[in-house]
VEXMIKOL-924999 format. One line per 8 residues: number of its first residue (from 1); their letters; for each residue x, y, z of N, C-alpha, C, O, CB. Coordinates in steps of 0.05 Angstrom, whole numbers, plus 32768, in hexadecimal, padded with zeros to 4 digits. Each point is the difference from the previous one (the first is absolute). Glycine has a CB too. Example, Ala and Ser with C-alpha at 12.3 -4.5 7.8 and 13.67 -1.06 7.14 Angstrom:
// residues 2
1	as	8108:7F8E:809C:7FEE:8018:8000:8012:8018:8000:8015:8000:800D:7FC5:7FE9:800C  801F:802C:7FD9:8010:8018:8001:7FF1:8016:800E:800A:8016:8004:800E:7FDD:7FD1
END
This chain:
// residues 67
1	xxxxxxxx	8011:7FE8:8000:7FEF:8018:8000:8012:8019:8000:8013:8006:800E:7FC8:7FE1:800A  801C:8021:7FDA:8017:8027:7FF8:7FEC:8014:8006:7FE9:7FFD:7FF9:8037:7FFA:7FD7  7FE8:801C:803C:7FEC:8017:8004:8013:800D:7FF5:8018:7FFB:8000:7FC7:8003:8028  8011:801B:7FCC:8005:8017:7FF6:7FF0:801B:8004:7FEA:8004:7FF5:8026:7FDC:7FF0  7FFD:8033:802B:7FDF:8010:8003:8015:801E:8000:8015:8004:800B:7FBC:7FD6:801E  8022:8035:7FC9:800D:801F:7FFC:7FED:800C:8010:7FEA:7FF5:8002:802B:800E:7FCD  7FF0:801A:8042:7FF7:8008:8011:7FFD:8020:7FFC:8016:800B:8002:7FF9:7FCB:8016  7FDC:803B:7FE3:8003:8018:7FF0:800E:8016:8021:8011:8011:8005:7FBA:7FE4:7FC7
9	xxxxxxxx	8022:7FFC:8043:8007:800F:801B:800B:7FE4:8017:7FF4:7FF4:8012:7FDF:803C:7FE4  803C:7FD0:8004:8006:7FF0:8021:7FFC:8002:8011:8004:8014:800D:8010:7FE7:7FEC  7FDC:7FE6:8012:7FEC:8003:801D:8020:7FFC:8015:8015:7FF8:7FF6:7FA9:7FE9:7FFA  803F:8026:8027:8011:7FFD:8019:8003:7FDF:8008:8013:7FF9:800F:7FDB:8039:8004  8001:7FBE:7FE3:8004:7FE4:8006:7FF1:7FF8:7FDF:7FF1:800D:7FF3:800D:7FF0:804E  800F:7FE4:7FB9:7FF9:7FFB:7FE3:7FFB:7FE3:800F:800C:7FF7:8013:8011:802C:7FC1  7FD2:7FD4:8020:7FF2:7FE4:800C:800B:7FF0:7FF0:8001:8005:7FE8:7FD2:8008:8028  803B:7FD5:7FFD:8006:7FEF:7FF2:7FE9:7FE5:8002:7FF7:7FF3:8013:803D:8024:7FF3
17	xxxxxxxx	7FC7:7FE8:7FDF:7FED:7FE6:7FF5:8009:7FDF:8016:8014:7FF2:8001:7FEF:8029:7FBE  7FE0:7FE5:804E:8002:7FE1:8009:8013:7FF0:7FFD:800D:7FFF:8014:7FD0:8004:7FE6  802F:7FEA:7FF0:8005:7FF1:7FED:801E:800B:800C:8008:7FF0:8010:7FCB:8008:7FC3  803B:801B:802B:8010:800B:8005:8011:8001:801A:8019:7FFE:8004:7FCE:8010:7FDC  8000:7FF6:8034:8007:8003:8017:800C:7FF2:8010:7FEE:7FF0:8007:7FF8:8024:7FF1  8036:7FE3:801A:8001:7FF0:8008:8024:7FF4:7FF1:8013:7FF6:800C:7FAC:800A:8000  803E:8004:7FD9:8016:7FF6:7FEA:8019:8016:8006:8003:8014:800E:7FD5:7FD6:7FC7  8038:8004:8014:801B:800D:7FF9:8003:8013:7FE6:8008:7FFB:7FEA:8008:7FDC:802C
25	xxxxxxxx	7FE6:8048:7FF8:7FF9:800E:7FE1:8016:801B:8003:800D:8007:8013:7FB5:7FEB:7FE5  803C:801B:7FED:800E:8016:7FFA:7FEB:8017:7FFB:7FEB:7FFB:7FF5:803D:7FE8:7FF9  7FDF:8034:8019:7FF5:800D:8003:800D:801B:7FF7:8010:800A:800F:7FDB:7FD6:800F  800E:802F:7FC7:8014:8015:7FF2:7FEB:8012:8006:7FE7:7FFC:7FFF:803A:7FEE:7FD9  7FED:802F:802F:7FEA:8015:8003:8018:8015:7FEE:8018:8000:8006:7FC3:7FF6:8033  801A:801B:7FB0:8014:8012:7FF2:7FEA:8014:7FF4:7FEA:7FF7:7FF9:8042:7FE4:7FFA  7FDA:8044:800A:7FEA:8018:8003:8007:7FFD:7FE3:8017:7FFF:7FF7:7FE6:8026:803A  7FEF:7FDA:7FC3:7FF6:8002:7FE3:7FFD:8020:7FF3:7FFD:8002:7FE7:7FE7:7FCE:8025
33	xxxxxxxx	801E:804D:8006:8002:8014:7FFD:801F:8012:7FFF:8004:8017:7FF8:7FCD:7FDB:801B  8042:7FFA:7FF6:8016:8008:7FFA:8015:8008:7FEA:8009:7FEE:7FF2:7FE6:7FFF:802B  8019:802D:7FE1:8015:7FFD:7FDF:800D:7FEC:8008:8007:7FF8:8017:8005:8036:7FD7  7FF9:7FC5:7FF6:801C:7FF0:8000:8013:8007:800E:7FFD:8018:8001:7FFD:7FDF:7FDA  8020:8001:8035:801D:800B:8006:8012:8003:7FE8:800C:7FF2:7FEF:7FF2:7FF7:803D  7FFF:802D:7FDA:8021:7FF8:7FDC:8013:7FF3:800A:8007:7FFA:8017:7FFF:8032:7FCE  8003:7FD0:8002:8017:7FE6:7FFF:801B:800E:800B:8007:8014:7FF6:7FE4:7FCF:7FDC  8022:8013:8041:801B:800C:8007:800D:7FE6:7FF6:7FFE:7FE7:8000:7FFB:803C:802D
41	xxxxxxxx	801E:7FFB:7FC4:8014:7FE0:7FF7:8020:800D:800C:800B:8015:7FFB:7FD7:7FD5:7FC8  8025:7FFF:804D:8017:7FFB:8006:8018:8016:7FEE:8002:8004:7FE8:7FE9:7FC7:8026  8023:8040:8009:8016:800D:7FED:8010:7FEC:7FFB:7FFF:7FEB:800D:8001:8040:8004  8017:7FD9:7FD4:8009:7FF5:7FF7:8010:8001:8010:8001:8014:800E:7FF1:7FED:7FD0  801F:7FEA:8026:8021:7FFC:8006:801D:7FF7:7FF1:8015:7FFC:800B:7FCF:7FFD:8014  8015:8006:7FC8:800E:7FF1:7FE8:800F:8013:8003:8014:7FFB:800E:7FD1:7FEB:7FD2  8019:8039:8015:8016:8016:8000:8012:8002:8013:8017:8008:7FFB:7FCF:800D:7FF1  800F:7FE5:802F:8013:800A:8018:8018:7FE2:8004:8016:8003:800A:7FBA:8025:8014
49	xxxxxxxx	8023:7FBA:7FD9:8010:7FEF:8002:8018:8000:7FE7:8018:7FFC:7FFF:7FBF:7FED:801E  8013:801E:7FCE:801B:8000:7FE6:800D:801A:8009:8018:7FF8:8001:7FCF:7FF2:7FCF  801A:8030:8037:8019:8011:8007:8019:7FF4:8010:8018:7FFF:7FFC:7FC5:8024:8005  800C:7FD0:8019:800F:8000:8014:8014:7FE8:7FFB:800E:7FFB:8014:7FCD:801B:8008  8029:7FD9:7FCD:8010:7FEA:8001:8000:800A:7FDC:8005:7FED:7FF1:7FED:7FE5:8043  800B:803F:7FC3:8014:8007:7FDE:801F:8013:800A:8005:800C:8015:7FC1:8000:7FC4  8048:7FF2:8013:8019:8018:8008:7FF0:8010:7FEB:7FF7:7FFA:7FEA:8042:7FEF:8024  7FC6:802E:8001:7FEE:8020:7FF9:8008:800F:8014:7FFD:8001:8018:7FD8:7FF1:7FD4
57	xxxxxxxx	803B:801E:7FFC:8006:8022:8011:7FF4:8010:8001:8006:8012:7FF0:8018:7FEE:800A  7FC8:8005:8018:7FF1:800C:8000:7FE5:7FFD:7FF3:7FEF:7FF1:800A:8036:8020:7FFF  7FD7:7FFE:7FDD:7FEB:7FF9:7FED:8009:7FF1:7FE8:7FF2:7FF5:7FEF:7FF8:8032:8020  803E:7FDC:7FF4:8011:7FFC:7FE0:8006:7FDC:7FFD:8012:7FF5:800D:8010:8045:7FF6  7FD0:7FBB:7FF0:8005:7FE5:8003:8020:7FF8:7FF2:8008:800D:7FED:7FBD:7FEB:8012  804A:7FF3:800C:8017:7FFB:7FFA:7FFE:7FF3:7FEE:8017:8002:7FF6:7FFA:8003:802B  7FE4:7FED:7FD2:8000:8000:7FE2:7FE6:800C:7FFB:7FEE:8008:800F:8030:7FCE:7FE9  7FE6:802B:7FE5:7FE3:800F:7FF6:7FFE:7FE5:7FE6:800B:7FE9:8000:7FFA:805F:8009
65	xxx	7FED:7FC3:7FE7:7FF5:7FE7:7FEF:8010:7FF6:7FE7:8000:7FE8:7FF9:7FD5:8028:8015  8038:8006:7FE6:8016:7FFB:7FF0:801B:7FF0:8006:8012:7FF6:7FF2:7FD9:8030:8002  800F:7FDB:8028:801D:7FEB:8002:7FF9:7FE7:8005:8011:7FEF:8002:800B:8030:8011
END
């Protein structure tokens, strides 16, 4: 048995079905009025590990592409 029940106003107590009562259930409660979260994305770390272990003087890389 699956319940599904959307709730325009949420009551202070939500009644669980007979059949139910008593068992091993899950219970998701999530506000359907909410913006999305934007996506945070991880800063990179590739640049600070490739500096930190390239030989680079500064910004001047010790070789360039012609060699």
């Amino acid at each position: 048995m699956k319940v599904r029940r959307v709730y325009l106003d949420a009551p202070a107590f939500i009644p669980v079905p007979t059949a139910l009562q008593h068992r091993k259930v899950e219970v998701i409660l999530r506000p359907l009025d909410d913006e999305p979260a934007p996506e945070i994305k991880p800063a990179s770390t590739w640049p600070d590990f490739f500096n930190q272990f390239s030989r680079q003087v500064g910004d001047v890389p010790l070789f360039t592409r012609e060699q």
